[in-house]
C-alpha positions in Angstrom: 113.7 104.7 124.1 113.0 105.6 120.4 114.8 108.3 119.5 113.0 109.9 116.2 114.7 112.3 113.4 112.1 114.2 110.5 113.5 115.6 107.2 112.3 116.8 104.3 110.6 119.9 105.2 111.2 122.9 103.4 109.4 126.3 101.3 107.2 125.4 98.4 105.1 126.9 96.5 101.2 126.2 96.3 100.3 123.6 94.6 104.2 121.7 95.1 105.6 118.5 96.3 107.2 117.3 99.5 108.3 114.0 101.0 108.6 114.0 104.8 111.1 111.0 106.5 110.9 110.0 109.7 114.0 108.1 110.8 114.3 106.0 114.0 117.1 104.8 116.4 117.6 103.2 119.0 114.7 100.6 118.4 113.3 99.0 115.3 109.7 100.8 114.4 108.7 97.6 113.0 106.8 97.4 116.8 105.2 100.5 116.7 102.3 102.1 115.6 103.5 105.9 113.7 101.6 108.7 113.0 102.5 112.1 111.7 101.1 115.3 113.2 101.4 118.9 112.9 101.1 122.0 114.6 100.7 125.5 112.7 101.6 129.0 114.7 99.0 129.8 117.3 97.2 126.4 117.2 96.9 123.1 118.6 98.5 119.9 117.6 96.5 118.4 115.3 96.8 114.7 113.8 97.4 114.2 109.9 98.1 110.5 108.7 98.8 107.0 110.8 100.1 104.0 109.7 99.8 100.3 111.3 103.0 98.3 111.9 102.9 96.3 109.1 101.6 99.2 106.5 98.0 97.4 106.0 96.2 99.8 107.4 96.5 103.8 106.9 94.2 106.7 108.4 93.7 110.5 107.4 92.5 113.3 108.9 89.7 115.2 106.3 91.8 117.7 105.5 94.6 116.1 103.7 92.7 112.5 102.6 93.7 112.5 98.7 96.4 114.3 99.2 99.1 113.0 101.7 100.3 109.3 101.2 102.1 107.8 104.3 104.5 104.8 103.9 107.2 102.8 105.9 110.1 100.8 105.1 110.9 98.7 108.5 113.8 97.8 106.7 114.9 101.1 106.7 113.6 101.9 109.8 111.8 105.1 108.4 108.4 106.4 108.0 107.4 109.0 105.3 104.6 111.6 104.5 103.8 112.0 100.9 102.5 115.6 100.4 101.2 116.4 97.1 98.9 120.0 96.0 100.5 121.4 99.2 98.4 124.3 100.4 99.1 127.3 102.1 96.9 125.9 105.4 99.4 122.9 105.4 102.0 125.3 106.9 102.8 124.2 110.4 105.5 121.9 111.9 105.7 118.2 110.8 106.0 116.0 114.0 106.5 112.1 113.2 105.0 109.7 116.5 105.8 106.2 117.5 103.5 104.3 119.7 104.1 100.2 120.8 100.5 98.2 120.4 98.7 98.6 123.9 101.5 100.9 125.3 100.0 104.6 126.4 103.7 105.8 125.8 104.3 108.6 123.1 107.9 109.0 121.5 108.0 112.4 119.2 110.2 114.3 117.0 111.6 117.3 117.0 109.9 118.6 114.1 110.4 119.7 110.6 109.0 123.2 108.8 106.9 123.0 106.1 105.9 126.1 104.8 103.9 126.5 101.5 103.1 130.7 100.0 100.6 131.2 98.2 
């Protein structure tokens, strides 16, 4: 069981700066695959950023590519989302994922607001 805590959300203005964590317990995330996703009022869950176990390898969905940066320190056992010339459409809840290499078992978050006016 990996038992996952975000921080870092918060209300900024268009055109601001956050820095999502993702904090784990329970296991090390050095194992897992972690992704960050995001759901905004009235729509689905949609995927923003991933991030391989070791860091080497990073994906982004269109939207935020140039934008958001995602990192990990297995040391630290924490996993964070870079968000830089937030927008108003990034407004949703932040939800960090854990995944094991060839496991089809999901570990979430409870989420963290992020909420950018205009």
């Amino acid at each position: 069981q990996v038992l996952l805590l975000e921080s870092g959300g918060g209300l900024v203005q268009a055109g601001g700066s956050l820095r999502l964590s993702c904090t784990a317990s329970g296991r090390t995330l050095s194992s897992y695959y972690m992704a960050w996703f995001r759901q905004a009022p009235g729509k689905e869950r949609e995927f923003v950023a991933f991030i391989s176990t070791g860091g080497g390898t990073t994906d982004y969905a269109d939207s935020v590519k140039g934008r958001f940066t995602v990192s990990r320190d297995n040391a630290k056992n924490t996993v964070y989302l870079q968000m830089n010339n937030l927008k108003p459409e990034d407004t949703a809840v932040y939800y960090c994922n854990a995944r094991m290499l060839l496991s089809t078992v999901d570990f979430w978050g409870q989420g963290t607001q992020v909420t950018v006016s205009s």
